[in-house]
C-alpha positions as CSV (number, residue, x, y, z in Angstrom):
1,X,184.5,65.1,45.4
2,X,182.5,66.5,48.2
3,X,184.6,68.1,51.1
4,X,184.1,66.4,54.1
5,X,182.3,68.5,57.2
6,X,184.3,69.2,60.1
7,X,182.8,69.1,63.5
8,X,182.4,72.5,64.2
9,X,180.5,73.5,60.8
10,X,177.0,74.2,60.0
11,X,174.8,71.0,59.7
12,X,174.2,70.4,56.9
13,X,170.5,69.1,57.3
14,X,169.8,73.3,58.4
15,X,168.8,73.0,61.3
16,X,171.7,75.9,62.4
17,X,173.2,73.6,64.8
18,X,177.1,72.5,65.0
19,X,177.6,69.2,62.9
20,X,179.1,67.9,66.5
21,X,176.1,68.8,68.1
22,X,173.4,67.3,65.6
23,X,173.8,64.7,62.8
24,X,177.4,64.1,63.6
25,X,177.8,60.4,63.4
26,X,174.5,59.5,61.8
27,X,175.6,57.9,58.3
28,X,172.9,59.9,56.1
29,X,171.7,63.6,56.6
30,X,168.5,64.5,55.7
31,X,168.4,67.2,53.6
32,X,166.9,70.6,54.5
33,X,163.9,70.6,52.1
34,X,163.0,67.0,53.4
35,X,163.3,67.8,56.7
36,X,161.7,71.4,56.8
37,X,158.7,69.5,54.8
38,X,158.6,67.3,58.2
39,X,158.6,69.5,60.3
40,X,155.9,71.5,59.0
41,X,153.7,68.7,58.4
42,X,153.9,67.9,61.9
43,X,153.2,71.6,62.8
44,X,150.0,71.3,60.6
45,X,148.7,68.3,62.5
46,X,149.2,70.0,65.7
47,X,147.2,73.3,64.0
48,X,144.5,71.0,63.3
49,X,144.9,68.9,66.8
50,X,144.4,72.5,68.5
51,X,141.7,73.5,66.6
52,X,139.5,70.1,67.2
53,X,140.7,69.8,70.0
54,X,140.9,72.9,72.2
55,X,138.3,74.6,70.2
56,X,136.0,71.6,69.5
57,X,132.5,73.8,69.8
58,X,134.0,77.0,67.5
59,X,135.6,74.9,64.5
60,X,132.8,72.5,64.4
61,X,129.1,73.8,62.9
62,X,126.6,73.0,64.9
63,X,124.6,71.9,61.7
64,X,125.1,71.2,58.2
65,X,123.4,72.7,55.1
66,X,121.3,69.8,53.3
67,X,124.0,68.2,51.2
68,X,124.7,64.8,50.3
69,X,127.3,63.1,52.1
70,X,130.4,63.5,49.7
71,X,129.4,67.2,49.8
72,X,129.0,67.3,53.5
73,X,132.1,66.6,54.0
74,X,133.9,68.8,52.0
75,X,132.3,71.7,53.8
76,X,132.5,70.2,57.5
77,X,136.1,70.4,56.1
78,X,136.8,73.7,54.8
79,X,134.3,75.2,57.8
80,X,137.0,73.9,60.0
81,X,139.8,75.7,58.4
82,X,138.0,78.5,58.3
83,X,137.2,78.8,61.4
84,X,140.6,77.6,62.5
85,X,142.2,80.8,59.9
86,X,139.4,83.3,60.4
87,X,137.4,83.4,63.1
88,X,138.4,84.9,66.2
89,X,138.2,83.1,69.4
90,X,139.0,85.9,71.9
91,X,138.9,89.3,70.7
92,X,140.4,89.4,67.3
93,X,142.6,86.9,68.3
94,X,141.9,83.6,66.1
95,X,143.1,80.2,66.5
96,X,146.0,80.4,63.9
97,X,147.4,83.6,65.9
98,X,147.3,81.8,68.8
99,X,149.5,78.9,67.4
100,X,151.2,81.3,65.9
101,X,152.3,82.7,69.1
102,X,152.8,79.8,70.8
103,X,155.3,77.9,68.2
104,X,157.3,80.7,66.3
105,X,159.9,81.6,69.0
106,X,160.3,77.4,69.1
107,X,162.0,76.8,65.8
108,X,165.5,76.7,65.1
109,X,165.6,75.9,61.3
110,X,165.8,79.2,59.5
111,X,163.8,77.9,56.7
112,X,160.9,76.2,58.5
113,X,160.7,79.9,60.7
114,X,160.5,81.5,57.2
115,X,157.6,79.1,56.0
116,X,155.7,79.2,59.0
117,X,155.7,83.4,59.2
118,X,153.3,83.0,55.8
119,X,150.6,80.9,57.8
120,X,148.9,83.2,59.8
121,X,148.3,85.5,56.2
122,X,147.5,82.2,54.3
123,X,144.2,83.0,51.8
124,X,142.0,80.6,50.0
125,X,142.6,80.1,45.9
126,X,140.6,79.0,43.3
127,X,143.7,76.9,41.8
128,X,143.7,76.0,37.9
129,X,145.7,73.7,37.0
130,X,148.3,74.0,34.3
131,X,150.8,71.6,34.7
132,X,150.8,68.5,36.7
133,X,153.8,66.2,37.1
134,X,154.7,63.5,39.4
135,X,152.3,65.1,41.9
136,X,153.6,68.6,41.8
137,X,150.9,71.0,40.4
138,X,151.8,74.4,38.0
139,X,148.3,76.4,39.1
140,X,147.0,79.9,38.4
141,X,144.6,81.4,41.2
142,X,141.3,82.3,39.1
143,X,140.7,85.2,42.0
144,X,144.4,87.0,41.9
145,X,145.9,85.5,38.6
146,X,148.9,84.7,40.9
147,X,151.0,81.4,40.0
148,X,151.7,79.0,42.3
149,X,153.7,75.7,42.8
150,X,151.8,73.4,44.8
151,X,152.2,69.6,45.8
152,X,149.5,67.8,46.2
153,X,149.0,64.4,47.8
154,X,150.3,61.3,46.3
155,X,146.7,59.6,46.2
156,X,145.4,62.5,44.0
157,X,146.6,61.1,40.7
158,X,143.3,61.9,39.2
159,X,144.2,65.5,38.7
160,X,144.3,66.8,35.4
161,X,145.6,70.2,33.5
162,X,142.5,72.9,33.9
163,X,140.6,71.1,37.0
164,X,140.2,73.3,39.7
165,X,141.9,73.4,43.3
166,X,140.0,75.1,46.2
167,X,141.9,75.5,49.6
168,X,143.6,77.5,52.0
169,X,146.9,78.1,50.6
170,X,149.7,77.3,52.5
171,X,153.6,78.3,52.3
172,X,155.4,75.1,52.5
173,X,159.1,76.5,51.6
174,X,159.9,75.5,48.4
175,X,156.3,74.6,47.3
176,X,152.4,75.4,48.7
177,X,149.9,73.4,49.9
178,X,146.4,73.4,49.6
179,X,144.3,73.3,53.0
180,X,142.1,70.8,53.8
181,X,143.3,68.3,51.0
182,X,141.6,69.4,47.8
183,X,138.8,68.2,46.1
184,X,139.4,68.3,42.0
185,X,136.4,70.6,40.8
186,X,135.8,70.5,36.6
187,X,137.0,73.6,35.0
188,X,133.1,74.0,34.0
189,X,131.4,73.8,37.3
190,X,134.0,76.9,38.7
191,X,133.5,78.8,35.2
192,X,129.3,78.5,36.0
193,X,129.5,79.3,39.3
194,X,132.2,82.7,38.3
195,X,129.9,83.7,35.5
196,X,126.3,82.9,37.0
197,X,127.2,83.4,41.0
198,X,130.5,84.7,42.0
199,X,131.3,87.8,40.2
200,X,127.5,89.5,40.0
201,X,127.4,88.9,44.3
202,X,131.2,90.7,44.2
203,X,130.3,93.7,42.2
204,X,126.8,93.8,44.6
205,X,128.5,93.3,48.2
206,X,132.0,94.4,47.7
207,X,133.1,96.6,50.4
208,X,135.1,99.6,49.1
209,X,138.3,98.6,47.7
210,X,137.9,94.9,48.4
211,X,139.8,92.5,45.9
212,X,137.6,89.5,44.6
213,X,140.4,87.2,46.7
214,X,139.0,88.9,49.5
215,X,135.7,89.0,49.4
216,X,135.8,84.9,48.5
217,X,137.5,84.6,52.1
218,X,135.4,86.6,53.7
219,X,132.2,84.5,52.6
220,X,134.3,81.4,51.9
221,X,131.5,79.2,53.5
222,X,128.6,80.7,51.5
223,X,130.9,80.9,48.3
224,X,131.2,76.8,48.5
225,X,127.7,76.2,49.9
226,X,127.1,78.0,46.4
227,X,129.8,76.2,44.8
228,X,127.9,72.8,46.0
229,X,124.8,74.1,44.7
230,X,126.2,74.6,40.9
231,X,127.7,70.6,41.2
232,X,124.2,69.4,42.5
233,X,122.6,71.0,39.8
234,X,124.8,70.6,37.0
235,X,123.7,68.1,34.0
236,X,126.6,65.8,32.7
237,X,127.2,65.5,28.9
238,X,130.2,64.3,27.6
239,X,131.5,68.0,26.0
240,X,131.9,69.0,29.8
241,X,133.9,66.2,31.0
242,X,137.6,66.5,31.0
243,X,138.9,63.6,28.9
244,X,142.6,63.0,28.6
245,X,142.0,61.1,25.1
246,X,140.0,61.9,22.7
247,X,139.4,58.4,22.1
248,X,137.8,58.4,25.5
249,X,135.1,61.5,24.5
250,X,134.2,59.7,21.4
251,X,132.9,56.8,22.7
252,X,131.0,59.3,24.9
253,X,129.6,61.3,22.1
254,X,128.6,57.7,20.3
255,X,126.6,56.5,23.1
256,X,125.4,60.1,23.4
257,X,123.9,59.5,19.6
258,X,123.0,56.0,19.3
259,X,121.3,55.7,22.9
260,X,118.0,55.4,23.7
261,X,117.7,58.8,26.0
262,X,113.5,58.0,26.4
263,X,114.0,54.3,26.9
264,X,117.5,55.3,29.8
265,X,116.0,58.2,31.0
266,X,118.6,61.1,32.1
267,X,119.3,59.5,35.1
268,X,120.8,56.4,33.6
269,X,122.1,58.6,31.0
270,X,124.0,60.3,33.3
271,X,125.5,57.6,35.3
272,X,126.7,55.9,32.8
273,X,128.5,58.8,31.6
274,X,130.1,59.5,34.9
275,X,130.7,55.7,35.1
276,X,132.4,56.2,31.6
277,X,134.9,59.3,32.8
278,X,135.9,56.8,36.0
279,X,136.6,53.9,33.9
280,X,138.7,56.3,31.5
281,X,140.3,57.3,34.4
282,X,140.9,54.2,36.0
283,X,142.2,51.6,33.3
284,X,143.1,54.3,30.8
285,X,141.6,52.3,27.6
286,X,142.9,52.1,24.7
287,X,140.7,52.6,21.9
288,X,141.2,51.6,18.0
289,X,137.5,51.6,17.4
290,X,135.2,53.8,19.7
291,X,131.9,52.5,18.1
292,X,132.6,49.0,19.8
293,X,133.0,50.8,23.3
294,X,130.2,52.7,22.9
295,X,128.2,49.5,22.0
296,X,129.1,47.7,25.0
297,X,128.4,50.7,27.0
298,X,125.1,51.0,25.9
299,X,123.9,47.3,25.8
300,X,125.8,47.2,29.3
301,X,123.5,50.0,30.8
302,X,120.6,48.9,28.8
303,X,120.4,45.1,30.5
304,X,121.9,45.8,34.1
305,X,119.7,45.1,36.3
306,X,120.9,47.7,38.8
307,X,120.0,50.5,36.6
308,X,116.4,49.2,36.1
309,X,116.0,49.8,32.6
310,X,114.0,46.6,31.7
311,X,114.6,46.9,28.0
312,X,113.8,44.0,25.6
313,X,116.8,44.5,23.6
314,X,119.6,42.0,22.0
315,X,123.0,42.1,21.7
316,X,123.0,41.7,18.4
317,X,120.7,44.4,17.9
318,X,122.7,47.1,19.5
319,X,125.8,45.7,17.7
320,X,124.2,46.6,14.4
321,X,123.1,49.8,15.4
322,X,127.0,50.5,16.1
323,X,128.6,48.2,13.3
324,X,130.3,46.2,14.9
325,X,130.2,43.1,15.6
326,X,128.1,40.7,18.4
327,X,131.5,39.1,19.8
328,X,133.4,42.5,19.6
329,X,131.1,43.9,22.2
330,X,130.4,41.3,24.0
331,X,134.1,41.0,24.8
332,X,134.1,44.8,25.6
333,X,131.0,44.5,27.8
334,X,132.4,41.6,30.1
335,X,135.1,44.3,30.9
336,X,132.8,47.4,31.5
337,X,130.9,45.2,33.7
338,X,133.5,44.0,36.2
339,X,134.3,47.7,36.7
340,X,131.1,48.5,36.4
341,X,130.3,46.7,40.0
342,X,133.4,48.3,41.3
343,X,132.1,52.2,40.3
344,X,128.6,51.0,42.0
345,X,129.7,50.2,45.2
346,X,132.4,53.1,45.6
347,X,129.0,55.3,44.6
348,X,127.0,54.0,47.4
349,X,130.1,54.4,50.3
350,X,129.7,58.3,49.4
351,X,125.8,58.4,49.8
């Protein structure tokens, strides 16, 4: 049986008050780790508040490299936390110091103080991911080899072991967070843009004794302008997807075979695999036979009009290609179709 806290003890929620004098008389207590995660998320949103705010014309670039929107974004993004982290706004003096300054002598909870003291040295990671559970990421930084606990947020359930965090990594007391809210990269695209960008520009332009952790923060902009450049490029195939069944990959792999790639073009080809990985993702299929997915995938993307194909094909035909049977995929393809529309229109709110 817990003993019960007398008024002239330590709180217990940390804060290094008297009970008397804080959460006496409030039935619960928050517990520190709750309550130091508060606090410091509202001392992030006033980091960012300053930065947009106060310093509107140096965190914001005054124009964009020719990207589509989605990408856009994720560098208007990271250009503003490292300008917020980096960039000094008088003297050497950047935006974080100046927060810095301005809030440390404020806090009373020895373990938010503690947190906070790691923000002005945070660094960003290339973060692969070797454990995920119940939002709370296992990842190794590709640039240092360092391990790190991370949480990520709770609308980030598409994040899978060996996809790629990249961010600004902040202490967050008993766990990091990434900064600005990371975008899952394919293990893939980051080895490409290691093997055929990354490392031959370190060993070129390394100042003397730099670490590859620092030279990636000290051109962090041009490293993801890069880094956007390798995903723009980048031809899909379904051996450099991530599947989490193999199920899932073999249906891939089957349409891969039994397609028409000069009647679909690589466009369509394309598309339908990345429409293919969302739906896996998704609804999480499950799959006895792979040959009657991958017929309804391809008849689907064969006679939807969106795609403009304009193939005279049957249903039947395509269901003897993949033997199965007409009804089999038909069922299938009334599925794939409904999420189909769904994939379509969450494709054209990113262009």
């Amino acid at each position: 049986m817990a003993s019960k806290i007398k008024r002239n003890d330590p709180c217990p929620c940390g804060s290094g008050k008297k009970y008397k004098k804080c959460h006496c008389g409030i039935e619960e207590v928050a517990s520190t780790e709750v309550v130091m995660e508060q606090e410091l998320d509202q001392l992030y949103q006033q980091l960012i508040s300053l930065g947009v705010g106060s310093y509107q014309s140096h965190v914001r670039p005054s124009a964009l490299p020719d990207f589509p929107k989605e990408y856009s974004e994720l560098y208007t993004f990271n250009y503003i936390v490292k300008q917020i982290m980096d960039e000094p706004v008088e003297g050497d003096t950047t935006i974080i110091d100046k927060f810095y300054e301005k809030k440390v002598d404020t806090l009373t909870r020895p373990q938010t103080l503690e947190a906070f003291k790691m923000w002005p040295g945070a660094a960003p990671v290339l973060l692969e991911v070797k454990q995920v559970d119940n939002f709370v990421v296992q990842g190794q930084d590709l640039l240092t080899d360092e391990a790190y606990t991370v949480k990520i947020p709770d609308d980030m359930s598409e994040v899978v072991v060996s996809d790629v965090l990249l961010g600004y990594l902040f202490n967050w007391g008993t766990h990091y967070a990434l900064i600005p809210t990371p975008v899952p990269f394919d293990k893939r695209i980051i080895e490409n843009f290691m093997d055929k960008s990354f490392n031959d520009d370190y060993e070129a332009n390394k100042e003397e004794n730099e670490t590859k952790s620092e030279y990636f923060q000290r051109h962090y902009l041009r490293m993801i302008e890069t880094l956007i450049q390798h995903l723009e490029t980048d031809e899909l195939s379904s051996d450099n997807i991530n599947w989490s069944k193999d199920s899932h990959q073999q249906v891939a792999e089957l349409f891969e075979t039994y397609a028409d790639h000069n009647r679909l073009g690589q466009k369509v080809m394309e598309a339908t695999l990345g429409f293919w990985s969302y739906y896996c993702k998704e609804y999480n299929p499950t799959i006895r036979k792979p040959e009657i997915f991958a017929a309804a995938l391809e008849y689907h993307v064969t006679t939807a009009p969106e795609l403009g194909v304009k193939a005279n094909v049957t249903q039947k035909e395509i269901a003897t290609k993949h033997g199965v049977s007409p009804n089999s995929l038909s069922k299938r393809k009334n599925e794939i179709g409904e999420a189909f529309q769904t994939f379509l229109q969450e494709q054209q709110t990113m262009v």
